[in-house]
Backbone as a ProteinNet text record, in pm:
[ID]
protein_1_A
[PRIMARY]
XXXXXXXXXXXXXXXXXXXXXXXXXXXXXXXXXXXXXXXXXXXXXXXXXXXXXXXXXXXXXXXXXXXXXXXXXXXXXXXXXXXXXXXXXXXXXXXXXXXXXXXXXXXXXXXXXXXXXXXXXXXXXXXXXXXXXXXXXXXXXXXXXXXXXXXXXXXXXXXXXXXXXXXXXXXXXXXXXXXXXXXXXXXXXXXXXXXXXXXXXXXXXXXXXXXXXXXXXXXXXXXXXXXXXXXXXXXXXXXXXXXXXXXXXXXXX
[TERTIARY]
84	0	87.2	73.6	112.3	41.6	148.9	71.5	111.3	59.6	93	91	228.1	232.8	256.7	170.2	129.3	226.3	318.3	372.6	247.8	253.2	117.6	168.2	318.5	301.5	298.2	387.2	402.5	304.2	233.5	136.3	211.2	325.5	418.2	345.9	276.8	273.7	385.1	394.2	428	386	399.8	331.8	468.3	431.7	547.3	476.2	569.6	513.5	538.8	439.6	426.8	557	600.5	699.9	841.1	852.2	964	971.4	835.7	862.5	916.9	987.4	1046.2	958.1	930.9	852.1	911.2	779.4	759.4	827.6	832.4	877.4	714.7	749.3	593.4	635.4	784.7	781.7	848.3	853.4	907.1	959.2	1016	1077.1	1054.3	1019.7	962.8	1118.1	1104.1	1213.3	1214.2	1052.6	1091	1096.5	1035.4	1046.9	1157.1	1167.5	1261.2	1195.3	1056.3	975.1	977	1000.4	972.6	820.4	758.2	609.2	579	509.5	438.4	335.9	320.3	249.4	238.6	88	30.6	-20.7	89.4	126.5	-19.8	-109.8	-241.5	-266	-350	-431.2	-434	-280.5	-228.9	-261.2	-256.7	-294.5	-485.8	-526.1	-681	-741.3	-645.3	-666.7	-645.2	-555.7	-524.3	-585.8	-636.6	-726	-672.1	-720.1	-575.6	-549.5	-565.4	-503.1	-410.9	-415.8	-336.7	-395.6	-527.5	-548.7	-552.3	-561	-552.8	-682.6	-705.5	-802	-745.4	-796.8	-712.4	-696.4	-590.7	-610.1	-735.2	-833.3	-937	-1001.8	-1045	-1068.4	-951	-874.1	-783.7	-743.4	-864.5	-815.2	-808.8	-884.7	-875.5	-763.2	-649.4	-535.5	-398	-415.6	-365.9	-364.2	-551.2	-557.6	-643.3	-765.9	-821.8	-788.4	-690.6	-622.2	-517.7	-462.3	-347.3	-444.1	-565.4	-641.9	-699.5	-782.3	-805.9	-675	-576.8	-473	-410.9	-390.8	-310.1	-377.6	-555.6	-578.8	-635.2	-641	-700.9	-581.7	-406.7	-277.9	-303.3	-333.6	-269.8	-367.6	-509.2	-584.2	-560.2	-537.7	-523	-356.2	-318.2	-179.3	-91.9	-137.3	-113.9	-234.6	-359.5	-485.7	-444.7	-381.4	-318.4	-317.6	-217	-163.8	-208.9	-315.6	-434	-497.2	-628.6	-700.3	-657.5	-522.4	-427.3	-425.1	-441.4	-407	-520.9	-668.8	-750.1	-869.9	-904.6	-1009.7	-1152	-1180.7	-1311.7	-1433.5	-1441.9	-1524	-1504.1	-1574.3	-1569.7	-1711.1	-1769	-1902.4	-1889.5	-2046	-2052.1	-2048.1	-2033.1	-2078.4	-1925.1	-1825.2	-1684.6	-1661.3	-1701.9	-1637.2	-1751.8	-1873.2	-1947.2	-1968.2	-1908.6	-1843	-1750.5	-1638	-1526	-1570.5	-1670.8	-1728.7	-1809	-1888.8	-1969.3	-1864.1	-1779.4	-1693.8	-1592.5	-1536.1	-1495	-1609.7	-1700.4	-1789	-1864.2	-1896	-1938.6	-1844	-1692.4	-1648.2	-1632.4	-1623.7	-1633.5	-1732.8	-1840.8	-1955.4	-1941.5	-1934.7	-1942.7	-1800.6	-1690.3	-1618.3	-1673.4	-1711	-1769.2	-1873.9	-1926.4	-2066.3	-1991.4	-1864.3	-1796.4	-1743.2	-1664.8	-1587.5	-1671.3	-1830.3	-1923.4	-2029.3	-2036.7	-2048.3	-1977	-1801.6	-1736	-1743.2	-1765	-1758.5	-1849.4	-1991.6	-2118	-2166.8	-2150.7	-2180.1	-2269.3	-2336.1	-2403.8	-2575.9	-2596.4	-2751.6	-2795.6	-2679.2	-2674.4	-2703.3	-2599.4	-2596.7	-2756.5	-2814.2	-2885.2	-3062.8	-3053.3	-3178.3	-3195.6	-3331.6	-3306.5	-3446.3	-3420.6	-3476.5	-3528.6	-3613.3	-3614.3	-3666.7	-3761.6	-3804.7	-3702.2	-3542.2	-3460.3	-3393	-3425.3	-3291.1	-3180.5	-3091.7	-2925	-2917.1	-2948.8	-2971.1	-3013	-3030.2	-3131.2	-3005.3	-2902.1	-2797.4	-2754.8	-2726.1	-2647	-2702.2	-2822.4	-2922.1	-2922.6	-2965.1	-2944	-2793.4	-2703.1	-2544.2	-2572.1	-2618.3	-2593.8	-2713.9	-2811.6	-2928.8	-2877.4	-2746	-2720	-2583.9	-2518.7	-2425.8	-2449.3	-2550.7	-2582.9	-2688.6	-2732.9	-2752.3	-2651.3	-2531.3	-2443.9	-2399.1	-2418.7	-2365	-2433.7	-2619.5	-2710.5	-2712.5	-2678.6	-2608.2	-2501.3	-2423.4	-2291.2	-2318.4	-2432.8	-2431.4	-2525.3	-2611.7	-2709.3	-2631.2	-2575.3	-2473.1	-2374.9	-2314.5	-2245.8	-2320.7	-2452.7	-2492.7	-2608.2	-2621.4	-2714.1	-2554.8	-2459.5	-2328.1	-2312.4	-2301.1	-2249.4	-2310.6	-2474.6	-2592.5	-2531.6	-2531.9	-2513.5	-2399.5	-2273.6	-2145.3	-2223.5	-2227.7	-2211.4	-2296.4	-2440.5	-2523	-2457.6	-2371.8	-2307.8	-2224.9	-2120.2	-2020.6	-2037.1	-2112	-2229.5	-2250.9	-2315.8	-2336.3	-2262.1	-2170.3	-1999	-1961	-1996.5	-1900.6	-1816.4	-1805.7	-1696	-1699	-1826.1	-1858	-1822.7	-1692.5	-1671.8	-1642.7	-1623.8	-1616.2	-1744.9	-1872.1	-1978.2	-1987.2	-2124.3	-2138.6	-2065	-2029.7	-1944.7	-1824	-1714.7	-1605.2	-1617	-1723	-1761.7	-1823.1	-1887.5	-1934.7	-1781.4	-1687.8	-1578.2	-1485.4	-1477.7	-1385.9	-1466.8	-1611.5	-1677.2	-1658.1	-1679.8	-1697.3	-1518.7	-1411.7	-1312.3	-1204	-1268.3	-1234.5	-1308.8	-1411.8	-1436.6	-1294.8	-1212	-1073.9	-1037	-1041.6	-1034.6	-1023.7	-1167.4	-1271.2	-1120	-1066	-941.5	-901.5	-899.7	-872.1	-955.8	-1089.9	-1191.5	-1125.8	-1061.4	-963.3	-927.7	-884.8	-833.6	-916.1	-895.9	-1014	-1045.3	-1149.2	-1232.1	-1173.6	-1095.2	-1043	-1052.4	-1022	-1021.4	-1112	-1267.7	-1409.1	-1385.6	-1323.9	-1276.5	-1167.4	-1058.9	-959.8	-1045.4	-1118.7	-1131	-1249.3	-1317.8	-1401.2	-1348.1	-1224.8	-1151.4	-1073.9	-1012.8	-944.7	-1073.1	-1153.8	-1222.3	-1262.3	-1329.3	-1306.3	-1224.1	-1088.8	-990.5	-945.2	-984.1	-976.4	-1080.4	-1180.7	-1288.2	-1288.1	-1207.8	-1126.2	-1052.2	-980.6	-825.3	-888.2	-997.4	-1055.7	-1159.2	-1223.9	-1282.5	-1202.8	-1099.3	-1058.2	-994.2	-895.7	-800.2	-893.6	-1008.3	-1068	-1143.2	-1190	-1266.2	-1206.1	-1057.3	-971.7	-965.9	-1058.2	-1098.8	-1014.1	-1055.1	-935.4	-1018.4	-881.3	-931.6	-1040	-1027.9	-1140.7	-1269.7	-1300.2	-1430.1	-1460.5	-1392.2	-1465.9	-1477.1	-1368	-1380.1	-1565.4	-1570.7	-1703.2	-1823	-1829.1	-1895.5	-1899.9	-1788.9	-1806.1	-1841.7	-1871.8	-1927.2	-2074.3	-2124.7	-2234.7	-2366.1	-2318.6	-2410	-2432.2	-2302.6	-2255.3	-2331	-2304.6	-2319.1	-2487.5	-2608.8	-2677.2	-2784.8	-2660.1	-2697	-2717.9	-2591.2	-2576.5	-2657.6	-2713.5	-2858.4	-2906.8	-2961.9	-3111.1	-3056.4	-2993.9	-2970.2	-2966.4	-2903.6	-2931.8	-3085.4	-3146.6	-3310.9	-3358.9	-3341.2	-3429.6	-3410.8	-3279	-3212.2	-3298.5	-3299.7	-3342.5	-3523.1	-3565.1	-3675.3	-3749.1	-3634.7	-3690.2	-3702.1	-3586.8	-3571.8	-3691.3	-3731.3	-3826.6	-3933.6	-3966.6	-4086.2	-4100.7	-4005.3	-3999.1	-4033.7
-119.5	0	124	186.5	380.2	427.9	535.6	640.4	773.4	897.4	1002.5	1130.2	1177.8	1287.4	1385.8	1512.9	1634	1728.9	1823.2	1911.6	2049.3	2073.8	2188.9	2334.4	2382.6	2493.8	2516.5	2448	2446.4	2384.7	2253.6	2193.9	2108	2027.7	1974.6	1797.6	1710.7	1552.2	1472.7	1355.9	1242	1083.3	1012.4	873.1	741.4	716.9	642.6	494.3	417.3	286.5	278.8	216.8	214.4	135.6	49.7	-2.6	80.5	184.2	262.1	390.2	376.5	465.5	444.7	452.1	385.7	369.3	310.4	269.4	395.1	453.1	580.3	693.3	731	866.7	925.8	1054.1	1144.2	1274.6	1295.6	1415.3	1426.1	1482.2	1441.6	1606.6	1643.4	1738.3	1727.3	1878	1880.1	1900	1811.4	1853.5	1951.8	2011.5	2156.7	2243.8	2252	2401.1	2432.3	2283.3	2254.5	2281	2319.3	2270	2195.2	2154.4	2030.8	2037.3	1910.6	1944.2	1787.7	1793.1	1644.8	1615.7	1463.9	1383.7	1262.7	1212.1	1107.1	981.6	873	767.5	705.2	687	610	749.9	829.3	926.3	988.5	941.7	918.2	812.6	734.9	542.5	575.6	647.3	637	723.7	805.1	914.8	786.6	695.9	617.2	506.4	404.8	295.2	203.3	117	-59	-23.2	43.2	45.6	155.3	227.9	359.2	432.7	435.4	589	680.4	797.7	918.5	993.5	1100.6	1226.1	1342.2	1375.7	1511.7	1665.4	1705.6	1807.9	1877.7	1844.4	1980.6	1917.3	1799.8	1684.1	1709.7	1771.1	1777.4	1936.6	2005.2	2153	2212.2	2149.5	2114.3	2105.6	2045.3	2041.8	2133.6	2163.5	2204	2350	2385.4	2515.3	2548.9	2641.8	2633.1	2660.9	2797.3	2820.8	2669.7	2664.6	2504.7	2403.5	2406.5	2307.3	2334.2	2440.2	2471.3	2461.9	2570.9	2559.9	2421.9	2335	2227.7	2107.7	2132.9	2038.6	2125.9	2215.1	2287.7	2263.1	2254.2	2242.7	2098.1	2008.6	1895.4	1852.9	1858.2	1826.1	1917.1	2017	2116.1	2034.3	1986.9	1976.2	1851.6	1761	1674.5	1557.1	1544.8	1474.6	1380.7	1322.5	1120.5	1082	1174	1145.3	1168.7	1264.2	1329.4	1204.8	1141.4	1088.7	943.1	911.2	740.3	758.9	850	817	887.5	906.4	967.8	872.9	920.1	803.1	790.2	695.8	697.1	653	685	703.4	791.6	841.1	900.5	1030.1	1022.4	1110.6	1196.4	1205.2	1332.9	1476.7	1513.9	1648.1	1717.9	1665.6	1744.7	1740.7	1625.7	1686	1784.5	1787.1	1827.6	2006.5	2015.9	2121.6	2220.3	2095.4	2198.2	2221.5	2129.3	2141.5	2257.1	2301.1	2440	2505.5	2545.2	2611.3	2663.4	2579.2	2611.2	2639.9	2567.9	2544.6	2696.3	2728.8	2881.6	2975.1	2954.6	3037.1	3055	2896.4	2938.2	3052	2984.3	3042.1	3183.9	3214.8	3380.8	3469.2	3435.7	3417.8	3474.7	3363.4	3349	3474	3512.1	3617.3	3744.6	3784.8	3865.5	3922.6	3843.9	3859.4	3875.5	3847.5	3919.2	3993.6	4041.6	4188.1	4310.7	4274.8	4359.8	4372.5	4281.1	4308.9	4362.4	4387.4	4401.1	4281.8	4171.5	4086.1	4019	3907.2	3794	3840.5	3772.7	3789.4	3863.8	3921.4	4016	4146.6	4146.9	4267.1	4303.8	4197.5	4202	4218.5	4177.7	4172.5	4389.4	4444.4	4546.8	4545.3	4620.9	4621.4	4818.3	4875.7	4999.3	5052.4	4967.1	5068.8	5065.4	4977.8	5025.1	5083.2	5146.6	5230.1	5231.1	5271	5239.5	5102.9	5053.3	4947	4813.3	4823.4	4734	4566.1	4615.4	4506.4	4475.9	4542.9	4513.7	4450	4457.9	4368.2	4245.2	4221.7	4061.4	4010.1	4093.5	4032.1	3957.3	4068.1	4039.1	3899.3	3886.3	3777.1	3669.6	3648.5	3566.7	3490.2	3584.7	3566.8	3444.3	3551	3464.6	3351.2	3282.6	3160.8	3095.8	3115	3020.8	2891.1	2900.1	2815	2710.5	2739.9	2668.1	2582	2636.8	2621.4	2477.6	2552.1	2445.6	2293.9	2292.2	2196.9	2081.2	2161.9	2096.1	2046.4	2130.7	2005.6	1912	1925.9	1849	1689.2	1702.1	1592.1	1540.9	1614.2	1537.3	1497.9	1578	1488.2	1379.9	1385.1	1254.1	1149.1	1159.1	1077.3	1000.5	1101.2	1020.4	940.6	1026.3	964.1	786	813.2	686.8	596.5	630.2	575.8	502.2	538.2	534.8	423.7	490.6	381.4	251.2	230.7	108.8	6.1	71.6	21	-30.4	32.8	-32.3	-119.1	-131.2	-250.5	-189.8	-68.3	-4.1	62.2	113.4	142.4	83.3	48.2	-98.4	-25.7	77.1	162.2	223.2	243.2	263.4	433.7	485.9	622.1	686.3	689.6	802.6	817.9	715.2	737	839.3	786.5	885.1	1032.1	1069.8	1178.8	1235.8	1197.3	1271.4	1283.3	1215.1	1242.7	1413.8	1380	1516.5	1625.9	1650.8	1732	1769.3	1706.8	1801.6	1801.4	1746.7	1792.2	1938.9	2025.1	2158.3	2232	2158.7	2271.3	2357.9	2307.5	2336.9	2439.2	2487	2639	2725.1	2704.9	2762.6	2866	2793.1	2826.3	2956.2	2958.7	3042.6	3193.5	3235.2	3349.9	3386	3306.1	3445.5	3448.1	3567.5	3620.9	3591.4	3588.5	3504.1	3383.5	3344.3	3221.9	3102.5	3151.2	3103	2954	3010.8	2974.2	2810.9	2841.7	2681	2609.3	2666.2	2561.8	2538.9	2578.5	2536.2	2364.4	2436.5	2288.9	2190.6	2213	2093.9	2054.5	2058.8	2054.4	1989.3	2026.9	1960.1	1785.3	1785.9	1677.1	1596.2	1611.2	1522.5	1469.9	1612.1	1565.3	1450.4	1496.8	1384.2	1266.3	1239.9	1168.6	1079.8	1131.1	1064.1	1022	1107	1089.4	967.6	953.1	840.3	698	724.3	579	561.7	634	627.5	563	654.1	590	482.1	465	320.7	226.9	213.8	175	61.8	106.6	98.4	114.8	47.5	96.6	236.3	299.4	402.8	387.9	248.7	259	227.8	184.2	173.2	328	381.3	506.2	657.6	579.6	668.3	618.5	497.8	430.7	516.8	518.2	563	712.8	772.4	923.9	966.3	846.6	874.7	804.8	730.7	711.2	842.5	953.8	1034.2	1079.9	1099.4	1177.4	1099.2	926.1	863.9	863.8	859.6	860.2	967.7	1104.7	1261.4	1227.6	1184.9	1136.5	1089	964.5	867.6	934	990.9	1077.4	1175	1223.3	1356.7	1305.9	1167.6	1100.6	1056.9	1036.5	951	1080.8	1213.9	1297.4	1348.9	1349.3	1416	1279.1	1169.8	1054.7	1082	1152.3	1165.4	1227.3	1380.9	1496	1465	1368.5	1370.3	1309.4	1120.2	1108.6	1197.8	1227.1	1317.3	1444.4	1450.9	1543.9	1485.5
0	0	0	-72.8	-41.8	30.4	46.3	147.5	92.2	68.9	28.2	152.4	141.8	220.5	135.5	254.2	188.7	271.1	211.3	264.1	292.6	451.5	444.9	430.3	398.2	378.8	209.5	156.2	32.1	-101	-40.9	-121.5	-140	-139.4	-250.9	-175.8	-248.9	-195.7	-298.7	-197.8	-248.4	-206.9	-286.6	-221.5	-238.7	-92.2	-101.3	-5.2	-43.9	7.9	166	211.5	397.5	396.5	345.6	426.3	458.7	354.3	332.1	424.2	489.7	620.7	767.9	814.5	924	1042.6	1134.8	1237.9	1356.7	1363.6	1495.5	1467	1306.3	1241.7	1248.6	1322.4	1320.1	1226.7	1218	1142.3	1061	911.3	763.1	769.4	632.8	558.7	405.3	387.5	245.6	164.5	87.8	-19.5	-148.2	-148.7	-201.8	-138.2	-49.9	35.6	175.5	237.2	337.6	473.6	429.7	566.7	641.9	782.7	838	907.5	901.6	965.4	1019	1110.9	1201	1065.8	1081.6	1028.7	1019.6	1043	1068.4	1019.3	996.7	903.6	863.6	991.3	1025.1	951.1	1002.4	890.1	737.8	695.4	589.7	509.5	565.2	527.1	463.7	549.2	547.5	416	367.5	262.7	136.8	116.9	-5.4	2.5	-70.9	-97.7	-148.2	-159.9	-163.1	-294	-438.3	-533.8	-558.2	-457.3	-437.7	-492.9	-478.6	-487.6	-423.2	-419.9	-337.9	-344.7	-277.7	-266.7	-347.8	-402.7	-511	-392.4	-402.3	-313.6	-301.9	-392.5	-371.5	-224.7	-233.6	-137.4	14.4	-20.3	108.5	113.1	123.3	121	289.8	314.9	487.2	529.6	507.8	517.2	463.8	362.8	300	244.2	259.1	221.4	122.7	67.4	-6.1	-130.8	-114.8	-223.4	-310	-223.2	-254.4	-300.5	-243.7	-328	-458.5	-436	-580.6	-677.6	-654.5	-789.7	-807.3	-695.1	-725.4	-820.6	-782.3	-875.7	-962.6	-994.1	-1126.8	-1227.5	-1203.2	-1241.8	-1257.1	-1205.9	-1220.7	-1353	-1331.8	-1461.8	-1579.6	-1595.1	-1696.3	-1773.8	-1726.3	-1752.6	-1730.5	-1655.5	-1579.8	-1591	-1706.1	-1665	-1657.1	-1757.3	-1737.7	-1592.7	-1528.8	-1409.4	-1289.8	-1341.3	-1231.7	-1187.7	-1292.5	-1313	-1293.1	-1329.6	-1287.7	-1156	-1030.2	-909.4	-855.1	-934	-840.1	-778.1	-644	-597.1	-701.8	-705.2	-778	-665.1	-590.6	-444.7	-348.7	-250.8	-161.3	-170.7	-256.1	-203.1	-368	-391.8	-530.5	-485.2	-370.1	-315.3	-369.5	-298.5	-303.1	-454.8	-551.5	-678.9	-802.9	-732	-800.4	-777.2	-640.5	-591.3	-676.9	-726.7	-754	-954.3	-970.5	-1154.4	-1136.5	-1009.9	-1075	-1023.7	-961.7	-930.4	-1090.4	-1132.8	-1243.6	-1369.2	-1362	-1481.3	-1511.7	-1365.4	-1354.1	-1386.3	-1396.8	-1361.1	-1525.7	-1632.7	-1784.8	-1854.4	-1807.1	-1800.3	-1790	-1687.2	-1687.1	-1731.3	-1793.6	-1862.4	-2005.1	-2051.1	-2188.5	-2183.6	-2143.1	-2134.1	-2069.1	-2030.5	-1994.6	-2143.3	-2180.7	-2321.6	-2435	-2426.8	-2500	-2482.5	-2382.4	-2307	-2356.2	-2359.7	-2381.4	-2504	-2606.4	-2774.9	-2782.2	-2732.7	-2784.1	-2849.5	-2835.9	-2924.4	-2861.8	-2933.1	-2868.3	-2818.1	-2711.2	-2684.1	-2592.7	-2535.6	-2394.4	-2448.3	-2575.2	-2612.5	-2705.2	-2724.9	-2836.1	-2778.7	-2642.6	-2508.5	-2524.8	-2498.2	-2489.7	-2415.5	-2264.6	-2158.3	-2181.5	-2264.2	-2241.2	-2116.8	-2054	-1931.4	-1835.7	-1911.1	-1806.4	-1815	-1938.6	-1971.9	-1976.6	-1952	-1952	-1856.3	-1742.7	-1696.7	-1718.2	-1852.2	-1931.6	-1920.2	-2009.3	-2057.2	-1934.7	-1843	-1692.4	-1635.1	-1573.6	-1531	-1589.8	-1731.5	-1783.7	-1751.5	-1740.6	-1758	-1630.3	-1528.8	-1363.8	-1315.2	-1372.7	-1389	-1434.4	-1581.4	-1608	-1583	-1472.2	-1426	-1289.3	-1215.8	-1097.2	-1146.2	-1227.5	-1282.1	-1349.9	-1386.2	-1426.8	-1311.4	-1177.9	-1147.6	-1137.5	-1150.6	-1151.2	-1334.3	-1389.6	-1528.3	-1570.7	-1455.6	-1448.1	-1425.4	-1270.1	-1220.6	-1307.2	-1374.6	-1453.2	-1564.7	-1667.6	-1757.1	-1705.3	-1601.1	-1523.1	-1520.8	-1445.4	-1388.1	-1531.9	-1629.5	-1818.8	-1801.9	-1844.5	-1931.4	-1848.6	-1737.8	-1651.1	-1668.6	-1652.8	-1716.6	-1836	-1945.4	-2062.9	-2092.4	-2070.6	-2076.1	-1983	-1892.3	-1804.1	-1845.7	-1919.6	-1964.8	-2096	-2210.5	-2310.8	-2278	-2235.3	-2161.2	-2057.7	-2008.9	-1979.9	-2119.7	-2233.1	-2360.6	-2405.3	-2388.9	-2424.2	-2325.5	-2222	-2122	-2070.4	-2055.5	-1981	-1858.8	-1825.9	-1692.5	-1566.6	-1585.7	-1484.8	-1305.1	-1291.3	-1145.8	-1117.9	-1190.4	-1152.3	-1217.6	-1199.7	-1213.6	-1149	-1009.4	-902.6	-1032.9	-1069.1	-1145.7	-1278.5	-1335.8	-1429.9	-1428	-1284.8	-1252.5	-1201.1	-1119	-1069.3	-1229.2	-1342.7	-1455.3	-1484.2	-1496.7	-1587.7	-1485.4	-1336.6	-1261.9	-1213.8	-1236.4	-1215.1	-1385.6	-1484.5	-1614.8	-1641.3	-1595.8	-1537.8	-1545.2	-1472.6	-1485.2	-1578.2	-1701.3	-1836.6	-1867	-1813.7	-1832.1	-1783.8	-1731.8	-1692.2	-1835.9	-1948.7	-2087.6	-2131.1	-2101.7	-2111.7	-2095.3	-1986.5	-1969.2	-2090.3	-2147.2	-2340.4	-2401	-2445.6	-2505.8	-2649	-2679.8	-2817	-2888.1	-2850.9	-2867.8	-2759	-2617.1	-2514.8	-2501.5	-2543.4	-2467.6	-2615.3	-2709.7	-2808.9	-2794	-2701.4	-2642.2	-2516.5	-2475.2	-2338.6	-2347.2	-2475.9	-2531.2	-2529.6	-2654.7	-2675.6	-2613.9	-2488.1	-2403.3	-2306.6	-2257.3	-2157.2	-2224.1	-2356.4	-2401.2	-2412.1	-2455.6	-2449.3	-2306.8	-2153.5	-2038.8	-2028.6	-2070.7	-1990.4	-2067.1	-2202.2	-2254.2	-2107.9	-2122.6	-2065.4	-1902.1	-1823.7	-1680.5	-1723.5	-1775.1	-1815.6	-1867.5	-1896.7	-1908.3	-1803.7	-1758.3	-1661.8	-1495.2	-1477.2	-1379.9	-1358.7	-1491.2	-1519.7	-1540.1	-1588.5	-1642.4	-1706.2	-1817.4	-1991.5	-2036.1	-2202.1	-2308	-2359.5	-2441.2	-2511	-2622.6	-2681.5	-2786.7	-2759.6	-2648.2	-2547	-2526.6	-2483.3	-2470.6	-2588.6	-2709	-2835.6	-2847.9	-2853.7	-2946.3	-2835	-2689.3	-2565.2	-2661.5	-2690.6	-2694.3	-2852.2	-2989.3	-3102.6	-3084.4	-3021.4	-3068.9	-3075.7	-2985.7	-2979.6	-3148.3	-3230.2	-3347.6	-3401.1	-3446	-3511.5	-3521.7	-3417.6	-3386.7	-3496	-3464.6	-3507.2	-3658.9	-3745.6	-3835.7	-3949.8	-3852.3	-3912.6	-3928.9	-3799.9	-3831.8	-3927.2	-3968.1	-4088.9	-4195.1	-4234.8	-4313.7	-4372.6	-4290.2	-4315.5	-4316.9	-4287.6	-4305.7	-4451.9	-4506	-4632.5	-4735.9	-4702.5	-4769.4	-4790.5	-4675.6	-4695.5	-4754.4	-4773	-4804.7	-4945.6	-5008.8	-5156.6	-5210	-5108.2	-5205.6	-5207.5	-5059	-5103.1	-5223.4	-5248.7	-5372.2	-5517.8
[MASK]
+++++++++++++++++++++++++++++++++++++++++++++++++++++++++++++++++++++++++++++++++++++++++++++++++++++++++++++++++++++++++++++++++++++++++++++++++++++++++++++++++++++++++++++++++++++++++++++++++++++++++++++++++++++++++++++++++++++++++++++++++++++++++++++

């Protein structure tokens, strides 16, 4: 079994095997920062699960810090998903990761409706509230701002649905829904991308896909072409039907 220790001023973990810790060591040293800090082999043990998995810092912000949690795993999936997602628990409750998906998901969200605010563009700009006069656009921005997170959580938990529903079809669902709801709800990170402007809000797409790519196999631990086939049947589906309708339209002509 591993055990992963967390340096608490710096953020910095590592996981190392119980046996390689010496018997009645309570206090370690960080080797990036040169912190020394107490810590607790048994409460350590209880964070990792017989395949070694771990809690993602957001899950250990309690410890560590809220800030250190957010950036460490917003960094590790943005950049790091293989390796995120190869050592993340696929249990422990939907609340904490569904948490940190409107957290980011909102934060795309109002992002995206920021950066077309400022162009004049889009539907914000295009809403015209006269009895409010100059207040008119601000008001919808500020209405549709504070519904994004209600926004977030709702595609979060259809995509999770379907993905998991999909991937089931395929035989791949083999860790259950929780695994597949924690790939979609901290592949959210993404939205991270959303920040540049008019380009941003289409790396941040394709980038969350290829995450929830790589979090979906890695946690289910599927092959990749189980979950290519999981993630075309929707297309393929789209497809038909455009097909039989184009087929239809002709004979009827």
């Amino acid at each position: 079994m591993t055990v992963e220790i967390t340096c608490p001023k710096c953020g910095y973990s590592k996981q190392l095997a119980e046996e390689r810790i010496p018997q009645g060591v309570r206090r370690a040293k960080c080797p990036r920062c040169g912190e020394g800090f107490a810590f607790n082999p048994e409460l350590d043990r209880a964070r990792t699960n017989r395949r070694g998995r771990i809690l993602s810092p957001w899950e250990r912000r309690a410890e560590i810090g809220l800030s250190q949690g957010i950036l460490q795993t917003a960094k590790q999936v943005v950049f790091s998903p293989r390796l995120f997602f190869r050592t993340a628990r696929t249990e422990g409750g939907l609340r904490e990761p569904l948490a940190f998906g409107i957290l980011f998901g909102s934060i795309g969200l109002m992002v995206e409706l920021f950066w077309q605010f400022v162009a004049g563009e889009g539907s914000l700009s295009s809403i015209q509230l006269d009895f409010m006069g100059d207040y008119g656009t601000g008001l919808v921005f500020w209405a549709a701002t504070i519904l994004c997170p209600l926004a977030a959580a709702l595609m979060i938990c259809v995509t999770s649905l379907v993905f998991h529903l999909l991937l089931t079809v395929v035989g791949g669902g083999k860790k259950g829904f929780e695994a597949s709801f924690r790939a979609v709800c901290y592949s959210q990170a993404t939205q991270f991308w959303a920040l540049i402007p008019y380009v941003g809000g289409l790396v941040a797409t394709l980038w969350l896909v290829v995450v929830q790519l790589i979090g979906i196999r890695e946690l289910h631990e599927v092959s990749y072409a189980r979950v290519l086939i999981a993630f075309l049947i929707p297309a393929v589906l789209v497809l038909a039907a455009l097909m039989a309708a184009g087929i239809s339209f002709f004979l009827l002509d």
